[in-house]
C-alpha positions as CSV (number, residue, x, y, z in Angstrom):
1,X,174.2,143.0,220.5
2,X,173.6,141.2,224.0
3,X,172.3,138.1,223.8
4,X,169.5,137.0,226.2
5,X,171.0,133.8,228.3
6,X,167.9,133.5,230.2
7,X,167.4,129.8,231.7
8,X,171.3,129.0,231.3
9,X,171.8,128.4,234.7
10,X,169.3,125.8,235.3
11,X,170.1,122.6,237.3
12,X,170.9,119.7,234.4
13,X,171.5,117.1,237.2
14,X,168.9,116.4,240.0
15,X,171.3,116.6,243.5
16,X,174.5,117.9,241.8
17,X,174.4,120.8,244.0
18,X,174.6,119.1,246.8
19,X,177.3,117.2,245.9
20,X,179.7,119.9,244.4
21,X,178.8,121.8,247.9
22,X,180.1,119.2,249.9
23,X,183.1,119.0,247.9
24,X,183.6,122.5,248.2
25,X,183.1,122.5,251.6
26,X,185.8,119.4,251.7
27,X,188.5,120.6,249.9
28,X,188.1,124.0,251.5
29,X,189.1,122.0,254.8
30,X,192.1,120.4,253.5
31,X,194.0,123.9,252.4
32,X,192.9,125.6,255.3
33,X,189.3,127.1,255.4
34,X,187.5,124.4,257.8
35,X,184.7,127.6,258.3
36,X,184.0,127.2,254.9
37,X,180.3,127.2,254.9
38,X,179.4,130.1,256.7
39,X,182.5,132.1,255.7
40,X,181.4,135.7,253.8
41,X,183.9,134.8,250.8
42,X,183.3,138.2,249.6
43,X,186.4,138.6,252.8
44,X,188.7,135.9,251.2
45,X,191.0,136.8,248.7
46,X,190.7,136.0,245.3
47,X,193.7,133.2,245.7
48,X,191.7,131.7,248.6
49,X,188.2,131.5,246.2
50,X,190.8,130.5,243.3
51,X,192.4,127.9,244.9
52,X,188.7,125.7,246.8
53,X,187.8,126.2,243.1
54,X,191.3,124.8,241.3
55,X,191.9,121.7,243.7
56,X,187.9,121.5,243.7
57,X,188.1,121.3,239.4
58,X,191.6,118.9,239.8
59,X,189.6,116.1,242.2
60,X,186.7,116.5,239.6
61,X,189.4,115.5,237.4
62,X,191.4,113.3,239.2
63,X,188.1,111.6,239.6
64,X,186.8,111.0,236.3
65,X,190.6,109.8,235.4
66,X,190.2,107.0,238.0
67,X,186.7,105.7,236.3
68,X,188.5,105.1,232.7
């Protein structure tokens, strides 16, 4: 049986968007993809899109390590 998921996806954090956007955008920059933003990733290969997500997910936290 599926289960219904409806309103899952709803923003928990006022501005969080915009702040996981820019980092995207930022650490899509530092390995190589400084057209980030208006790239159609749907062109980029999957290790591209994997790796803004995996050094976007180890700054996150590399981050929250610093603030203990």
């Amino acid at each position: 049986m599926a289960s219904n998921n409806s309103g899952s996806n709803r923003t928990l954090v006022p501005g969080a968007k915009q702040g996981l956007n820019a980092l995207k955008t930022e650490v899509a920059s530092e390995v190589g993809l400084s057209d980030y933003e208006t790239l159609d990733k749907g062109n980029l290969s999957s290790r591209q899109n994997g790796t803004v997500g995996g050094y976007m997910v180890k700054h996150m936290i590399e981050t929250y390590e610093q603030g203990l």
